[in-house]
Biopython code that builds the backbone (N, CA, C, O; Angstrom):
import numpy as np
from Bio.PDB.StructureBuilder import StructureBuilder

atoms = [
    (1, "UNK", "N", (96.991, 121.884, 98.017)),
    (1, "UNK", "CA", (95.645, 121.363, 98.195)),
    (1, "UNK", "C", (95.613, 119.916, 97.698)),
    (1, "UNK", "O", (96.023, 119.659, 96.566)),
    (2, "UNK", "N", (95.084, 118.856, 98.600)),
    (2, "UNK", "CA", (94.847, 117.860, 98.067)),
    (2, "UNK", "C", (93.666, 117.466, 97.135)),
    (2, "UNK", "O", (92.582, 118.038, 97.019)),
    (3, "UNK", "N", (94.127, 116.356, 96.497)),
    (3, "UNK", "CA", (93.114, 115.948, 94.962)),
    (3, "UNK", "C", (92.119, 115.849, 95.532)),
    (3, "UNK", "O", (91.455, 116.568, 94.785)),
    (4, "UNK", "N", (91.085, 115.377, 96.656)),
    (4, "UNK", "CA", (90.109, 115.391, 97.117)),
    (4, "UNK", "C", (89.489, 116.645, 97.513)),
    (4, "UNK", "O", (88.294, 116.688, 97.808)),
    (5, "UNK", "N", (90.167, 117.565, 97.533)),
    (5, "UNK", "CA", (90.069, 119.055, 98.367)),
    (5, "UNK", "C", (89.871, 119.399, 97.067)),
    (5, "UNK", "O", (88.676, 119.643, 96.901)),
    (6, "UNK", "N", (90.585, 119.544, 95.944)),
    (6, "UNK", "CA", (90.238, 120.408, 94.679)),
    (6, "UNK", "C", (89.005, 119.705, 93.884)),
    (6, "UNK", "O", (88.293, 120.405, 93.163)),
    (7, "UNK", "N", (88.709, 117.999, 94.056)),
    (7, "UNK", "CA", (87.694, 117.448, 93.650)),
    (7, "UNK", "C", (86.508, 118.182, 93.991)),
    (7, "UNK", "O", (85.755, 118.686, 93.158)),
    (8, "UNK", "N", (86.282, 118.256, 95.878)),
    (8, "UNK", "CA", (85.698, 118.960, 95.669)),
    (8, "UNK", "C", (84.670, 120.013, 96.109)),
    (8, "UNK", "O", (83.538, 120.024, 96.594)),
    (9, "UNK", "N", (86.031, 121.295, 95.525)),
    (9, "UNK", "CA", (85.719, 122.309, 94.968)),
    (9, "UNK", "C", (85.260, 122.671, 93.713)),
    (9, "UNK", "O", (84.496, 123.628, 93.584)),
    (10, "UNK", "N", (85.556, 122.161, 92.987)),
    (10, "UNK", "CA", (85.343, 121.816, 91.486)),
    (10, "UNK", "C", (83.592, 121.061, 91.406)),
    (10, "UNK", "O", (82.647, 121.432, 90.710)),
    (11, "UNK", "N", (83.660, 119.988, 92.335)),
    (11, "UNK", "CA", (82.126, 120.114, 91.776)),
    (11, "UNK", "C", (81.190, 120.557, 92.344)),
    (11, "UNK", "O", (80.063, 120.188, 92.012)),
    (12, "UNK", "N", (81.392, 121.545, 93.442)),
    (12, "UNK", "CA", (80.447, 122.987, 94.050)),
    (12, "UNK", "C", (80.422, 123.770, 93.220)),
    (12, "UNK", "O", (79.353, 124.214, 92.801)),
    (13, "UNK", "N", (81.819, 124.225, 92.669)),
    (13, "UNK", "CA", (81.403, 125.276, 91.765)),
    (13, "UNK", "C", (80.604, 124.625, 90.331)),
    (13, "UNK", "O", (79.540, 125.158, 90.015)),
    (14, "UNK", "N", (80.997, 123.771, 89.699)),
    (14, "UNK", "CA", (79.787, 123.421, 88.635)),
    (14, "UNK", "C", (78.560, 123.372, 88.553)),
    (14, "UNK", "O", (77.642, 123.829, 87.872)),
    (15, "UNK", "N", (78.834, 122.368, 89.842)),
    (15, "UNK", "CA", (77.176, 122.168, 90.321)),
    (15, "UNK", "C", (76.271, 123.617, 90.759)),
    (15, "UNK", "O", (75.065, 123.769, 90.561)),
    (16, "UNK", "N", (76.962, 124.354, 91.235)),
    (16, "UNK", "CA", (76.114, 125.888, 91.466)),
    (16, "UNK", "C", (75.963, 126.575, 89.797)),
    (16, "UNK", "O", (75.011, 127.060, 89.187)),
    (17, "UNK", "N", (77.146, 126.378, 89.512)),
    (17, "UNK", "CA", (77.167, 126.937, 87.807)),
    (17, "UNK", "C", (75.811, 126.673, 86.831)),
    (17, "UNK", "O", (75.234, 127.520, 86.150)),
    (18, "UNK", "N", (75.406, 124.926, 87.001)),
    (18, "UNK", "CA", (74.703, 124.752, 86.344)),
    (18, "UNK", "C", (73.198, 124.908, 87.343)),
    (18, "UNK", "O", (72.456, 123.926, 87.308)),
    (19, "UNK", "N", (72.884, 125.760, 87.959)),
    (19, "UNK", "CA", (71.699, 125.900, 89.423)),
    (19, "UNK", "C", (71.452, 124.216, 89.544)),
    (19, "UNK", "O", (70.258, 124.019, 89.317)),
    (20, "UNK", "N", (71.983, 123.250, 89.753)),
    (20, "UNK", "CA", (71.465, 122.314, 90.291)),
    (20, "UNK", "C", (71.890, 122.197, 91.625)),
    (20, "UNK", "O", (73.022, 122.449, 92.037)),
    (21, "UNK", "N", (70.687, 121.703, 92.443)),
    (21, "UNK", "CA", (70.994, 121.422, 94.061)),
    (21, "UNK", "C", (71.874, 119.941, 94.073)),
    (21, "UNK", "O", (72.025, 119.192, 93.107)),
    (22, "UNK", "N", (72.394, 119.757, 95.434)),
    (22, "UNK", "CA", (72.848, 118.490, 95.508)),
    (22, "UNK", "C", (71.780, 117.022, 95.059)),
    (22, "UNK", "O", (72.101, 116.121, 94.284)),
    (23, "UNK", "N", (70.412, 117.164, 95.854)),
    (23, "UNK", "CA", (69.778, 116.421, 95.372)),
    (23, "UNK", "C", (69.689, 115.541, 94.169)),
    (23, "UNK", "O", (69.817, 114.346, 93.903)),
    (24, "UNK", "N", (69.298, 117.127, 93.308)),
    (24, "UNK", "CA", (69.324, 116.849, 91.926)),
    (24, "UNK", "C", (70.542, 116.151, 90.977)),
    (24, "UNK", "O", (70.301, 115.505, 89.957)),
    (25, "UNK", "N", (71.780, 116.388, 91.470)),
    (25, "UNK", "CA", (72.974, 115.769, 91.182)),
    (25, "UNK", "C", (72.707, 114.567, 91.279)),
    (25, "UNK", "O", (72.411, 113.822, 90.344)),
    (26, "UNK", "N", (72.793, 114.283, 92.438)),
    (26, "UNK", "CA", (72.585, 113.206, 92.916)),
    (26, "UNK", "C", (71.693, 111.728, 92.442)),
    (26, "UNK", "O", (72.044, 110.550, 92.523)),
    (27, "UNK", "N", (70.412, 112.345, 91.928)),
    (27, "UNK", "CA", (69.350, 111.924, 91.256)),
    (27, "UNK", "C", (69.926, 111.340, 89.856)),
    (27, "UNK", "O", (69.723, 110.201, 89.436)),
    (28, "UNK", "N", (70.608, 112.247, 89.285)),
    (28, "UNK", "CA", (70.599, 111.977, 87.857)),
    (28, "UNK", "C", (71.797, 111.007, 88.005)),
    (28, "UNK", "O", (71.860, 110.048, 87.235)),
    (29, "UNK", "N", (72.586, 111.163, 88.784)),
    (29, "UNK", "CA", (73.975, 110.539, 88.902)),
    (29, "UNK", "C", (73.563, 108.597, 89.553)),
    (29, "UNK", "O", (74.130, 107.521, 89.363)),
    (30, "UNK", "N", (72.502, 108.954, 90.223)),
    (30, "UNK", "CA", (72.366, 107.315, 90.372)),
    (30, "UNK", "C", (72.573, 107.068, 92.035)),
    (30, "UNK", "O", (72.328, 106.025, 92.641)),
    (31, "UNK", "N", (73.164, 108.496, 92.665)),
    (31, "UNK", "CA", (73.673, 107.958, 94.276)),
    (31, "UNK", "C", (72.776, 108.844, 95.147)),
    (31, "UNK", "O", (71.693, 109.364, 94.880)),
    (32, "UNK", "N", (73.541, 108.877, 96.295)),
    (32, "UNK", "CA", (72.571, 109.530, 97.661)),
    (32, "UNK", "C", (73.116, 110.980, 97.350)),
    (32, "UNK", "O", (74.142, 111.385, 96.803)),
    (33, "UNK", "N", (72.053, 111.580, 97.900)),
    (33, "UNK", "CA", (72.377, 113.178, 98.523)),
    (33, "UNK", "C", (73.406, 113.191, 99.372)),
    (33, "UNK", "O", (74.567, 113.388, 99.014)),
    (34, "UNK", "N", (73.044, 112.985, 100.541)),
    (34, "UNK", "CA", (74.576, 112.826, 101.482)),
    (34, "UNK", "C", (75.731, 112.282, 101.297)),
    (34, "UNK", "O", (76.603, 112.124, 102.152)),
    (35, "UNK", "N", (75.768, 111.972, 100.136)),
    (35, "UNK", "CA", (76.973, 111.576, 99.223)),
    (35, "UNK", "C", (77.917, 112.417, 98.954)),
    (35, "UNK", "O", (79.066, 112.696, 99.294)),
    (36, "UNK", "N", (76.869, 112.829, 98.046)),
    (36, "UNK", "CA", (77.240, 114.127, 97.310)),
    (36, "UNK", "C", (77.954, 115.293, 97.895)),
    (36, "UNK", "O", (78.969, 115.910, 97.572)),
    (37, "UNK", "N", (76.849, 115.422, 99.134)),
    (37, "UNK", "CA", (77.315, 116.211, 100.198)),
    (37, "UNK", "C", (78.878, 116.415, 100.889)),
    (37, "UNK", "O", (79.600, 117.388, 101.105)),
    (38, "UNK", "N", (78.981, 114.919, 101.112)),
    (38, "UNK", "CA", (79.866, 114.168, 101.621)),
    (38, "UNK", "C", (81.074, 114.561, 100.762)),
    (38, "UNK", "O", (82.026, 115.086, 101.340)),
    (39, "UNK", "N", (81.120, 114.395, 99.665)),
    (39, "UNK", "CA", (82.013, 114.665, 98.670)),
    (39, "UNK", "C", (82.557, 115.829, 98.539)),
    (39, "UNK", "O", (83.739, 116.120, 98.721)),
    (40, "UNK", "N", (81.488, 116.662, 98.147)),
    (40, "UNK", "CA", (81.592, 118.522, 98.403)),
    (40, "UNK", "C", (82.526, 119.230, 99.868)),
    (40, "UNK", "O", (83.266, 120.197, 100.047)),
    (41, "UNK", "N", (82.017, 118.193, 100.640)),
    (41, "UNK", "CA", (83.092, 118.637, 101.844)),
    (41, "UNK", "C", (84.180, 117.901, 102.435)),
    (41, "UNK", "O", (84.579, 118.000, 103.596)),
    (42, "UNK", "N", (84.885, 116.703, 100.972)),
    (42, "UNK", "CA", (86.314, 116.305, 101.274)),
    (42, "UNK", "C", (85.886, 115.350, 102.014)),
    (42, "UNK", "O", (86.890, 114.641, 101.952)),
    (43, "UNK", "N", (85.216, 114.813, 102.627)),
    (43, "UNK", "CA", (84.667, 113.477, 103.354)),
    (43, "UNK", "C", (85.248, 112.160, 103.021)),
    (43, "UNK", "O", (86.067, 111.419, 103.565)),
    (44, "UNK", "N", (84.434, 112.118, 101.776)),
    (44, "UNK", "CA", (84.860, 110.422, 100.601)),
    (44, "UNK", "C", (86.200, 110.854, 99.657)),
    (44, "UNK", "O", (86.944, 111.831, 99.566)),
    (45, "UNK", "N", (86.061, 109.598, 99.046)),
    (45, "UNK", "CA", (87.253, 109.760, 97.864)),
    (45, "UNK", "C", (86.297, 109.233, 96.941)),
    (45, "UNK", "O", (86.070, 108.026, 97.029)),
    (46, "UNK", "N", (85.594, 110.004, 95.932)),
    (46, "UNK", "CA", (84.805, 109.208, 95.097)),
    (46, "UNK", "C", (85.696, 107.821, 94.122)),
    (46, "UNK", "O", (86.893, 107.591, 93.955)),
    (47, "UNK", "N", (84.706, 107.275, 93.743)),
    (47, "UNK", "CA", (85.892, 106.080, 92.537)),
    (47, "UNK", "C", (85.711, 106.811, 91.401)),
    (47, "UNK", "O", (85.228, 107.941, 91.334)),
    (48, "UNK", "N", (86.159, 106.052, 90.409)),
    (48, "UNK", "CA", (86.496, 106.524, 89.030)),
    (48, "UNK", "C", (84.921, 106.403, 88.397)),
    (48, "UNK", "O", (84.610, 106.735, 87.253)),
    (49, "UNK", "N", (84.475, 106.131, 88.900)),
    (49, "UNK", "CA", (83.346, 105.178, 87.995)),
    (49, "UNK", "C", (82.363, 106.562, 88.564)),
    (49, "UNK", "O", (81.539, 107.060, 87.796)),
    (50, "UNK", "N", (82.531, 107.026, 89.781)),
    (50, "UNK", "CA", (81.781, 108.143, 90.272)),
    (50, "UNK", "C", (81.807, 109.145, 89.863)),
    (50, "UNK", "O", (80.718, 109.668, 89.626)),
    (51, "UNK", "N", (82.814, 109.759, 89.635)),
    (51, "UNK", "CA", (83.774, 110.841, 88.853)),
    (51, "UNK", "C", (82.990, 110.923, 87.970)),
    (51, "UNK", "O", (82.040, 111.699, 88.074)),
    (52, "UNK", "N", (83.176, 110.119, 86.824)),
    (52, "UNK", "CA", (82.598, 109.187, 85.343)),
    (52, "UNK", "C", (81.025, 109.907, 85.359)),
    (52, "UNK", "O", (80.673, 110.881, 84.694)),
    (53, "UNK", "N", (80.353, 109.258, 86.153)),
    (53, "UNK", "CA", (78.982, 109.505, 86.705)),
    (53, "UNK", "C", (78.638, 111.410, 86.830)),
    (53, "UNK", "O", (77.924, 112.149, 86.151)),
    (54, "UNK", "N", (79.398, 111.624, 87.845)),
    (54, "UNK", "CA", (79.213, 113.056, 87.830)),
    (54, "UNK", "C", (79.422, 113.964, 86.826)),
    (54, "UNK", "O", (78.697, 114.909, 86.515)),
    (55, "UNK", "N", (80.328, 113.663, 86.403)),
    (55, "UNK", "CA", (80.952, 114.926, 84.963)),
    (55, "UNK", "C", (79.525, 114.328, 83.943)),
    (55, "UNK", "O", (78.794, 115.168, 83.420)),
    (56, "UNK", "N", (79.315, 113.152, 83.794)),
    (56, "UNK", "CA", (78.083, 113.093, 82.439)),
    (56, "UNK", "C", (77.009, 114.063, 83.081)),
    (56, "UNK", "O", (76.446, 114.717, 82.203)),
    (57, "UNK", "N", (76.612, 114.313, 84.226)),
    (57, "UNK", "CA", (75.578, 114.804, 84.994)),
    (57, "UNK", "C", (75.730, 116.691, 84.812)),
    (57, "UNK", "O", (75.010, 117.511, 84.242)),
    (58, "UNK", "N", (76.550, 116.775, 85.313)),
    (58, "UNK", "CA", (77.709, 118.429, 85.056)),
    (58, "UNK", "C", (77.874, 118.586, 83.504)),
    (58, "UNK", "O", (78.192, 119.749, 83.258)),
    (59, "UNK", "N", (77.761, 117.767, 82.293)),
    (59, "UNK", "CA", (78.324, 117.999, 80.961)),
    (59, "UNK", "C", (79.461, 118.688, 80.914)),
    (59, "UNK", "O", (79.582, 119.810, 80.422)),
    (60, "UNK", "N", (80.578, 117.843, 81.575)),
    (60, "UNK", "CA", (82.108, 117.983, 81.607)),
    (60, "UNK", "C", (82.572, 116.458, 81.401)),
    (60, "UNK", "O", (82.115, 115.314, 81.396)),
    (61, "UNK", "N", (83.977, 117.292, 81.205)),
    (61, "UNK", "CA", (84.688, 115.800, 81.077)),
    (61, "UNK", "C", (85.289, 115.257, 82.646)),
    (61, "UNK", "O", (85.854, 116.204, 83.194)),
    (62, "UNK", "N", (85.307, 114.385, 83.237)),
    (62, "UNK", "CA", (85.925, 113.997, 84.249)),
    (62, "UNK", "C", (87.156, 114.884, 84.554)),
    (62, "UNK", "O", (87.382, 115.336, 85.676)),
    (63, "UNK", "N", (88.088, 115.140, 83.254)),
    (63, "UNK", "CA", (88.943, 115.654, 83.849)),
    (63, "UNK", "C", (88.651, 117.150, 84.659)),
    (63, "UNK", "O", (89.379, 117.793, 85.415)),
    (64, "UNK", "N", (87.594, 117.348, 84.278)),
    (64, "UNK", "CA", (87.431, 118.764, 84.644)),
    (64, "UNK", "C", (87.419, 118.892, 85.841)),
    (64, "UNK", "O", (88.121, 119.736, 86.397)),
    (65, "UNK", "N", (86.538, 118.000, 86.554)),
    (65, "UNK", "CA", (86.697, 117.577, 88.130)),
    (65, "UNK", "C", (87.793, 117.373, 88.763)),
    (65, "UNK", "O", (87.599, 117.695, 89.936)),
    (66, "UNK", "N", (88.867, 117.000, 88.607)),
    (66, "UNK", "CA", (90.125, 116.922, 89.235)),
    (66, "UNK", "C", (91.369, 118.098, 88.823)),
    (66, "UNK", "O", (92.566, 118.221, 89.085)),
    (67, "UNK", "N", (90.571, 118.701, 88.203)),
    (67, "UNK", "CA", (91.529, 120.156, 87.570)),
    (67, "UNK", "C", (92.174, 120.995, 88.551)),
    (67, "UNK", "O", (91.394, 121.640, 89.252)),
    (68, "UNK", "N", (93.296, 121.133, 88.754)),
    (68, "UNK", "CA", (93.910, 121.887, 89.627)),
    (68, "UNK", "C", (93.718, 123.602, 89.134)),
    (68, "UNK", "O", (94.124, 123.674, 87.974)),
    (69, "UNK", "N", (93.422, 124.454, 89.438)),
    (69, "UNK", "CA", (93.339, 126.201, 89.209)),
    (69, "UNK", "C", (94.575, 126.945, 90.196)),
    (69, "UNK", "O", (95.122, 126.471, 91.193)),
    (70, "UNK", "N", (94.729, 127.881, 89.731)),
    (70, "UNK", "CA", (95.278, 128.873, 90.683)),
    (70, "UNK", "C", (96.954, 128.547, 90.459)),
    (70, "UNK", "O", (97.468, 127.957, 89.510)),
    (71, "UNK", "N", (97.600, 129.120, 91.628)),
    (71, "UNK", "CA", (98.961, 128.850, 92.342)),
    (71, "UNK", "C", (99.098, 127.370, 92.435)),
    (71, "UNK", "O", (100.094, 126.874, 92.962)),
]
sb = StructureBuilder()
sb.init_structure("model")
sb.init_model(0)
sb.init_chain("A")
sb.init_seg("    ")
for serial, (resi, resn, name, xyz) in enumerate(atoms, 1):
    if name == "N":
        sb.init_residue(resn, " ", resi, " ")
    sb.init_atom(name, np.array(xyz, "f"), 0.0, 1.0, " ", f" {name:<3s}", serial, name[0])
structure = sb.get_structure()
């Protein structure tokens, strides 16, 4: 799986973890919904600075977002 593919998966599942909608991510994080969106389905390559952004939003560490699981 590529780093963008496990990116994200990783922040669907948080983001459902913590019941926030994309919107709301989105909101607190500073960017668009369809971003977000965008992201969730491997679209973009977020930057570092985005990453950064999201995990403060999620109360994770960045790395958590690029965490490989499984096999």
């Amino acid at each position: 799986m590529e780093i963008r593919e496990v990116f994200a998966r990783n922040l669907r599942i948080l983001r459902k973890a913590r019941g926030l909608s994309q919107e709301e991510v989105a909101h607190r994080a500073g960017i668009d919904r369809t971003y977000v969106s965008a992201l969730e389905r491997s679209v973009y390559n977020p930057s570092i600075d985005v990453v950064d952004r999201l995990a403060q939003v999620l109360e994770v560490e960045p790395s958590a977002l690029l965490k490989r699981t499984g096999a």
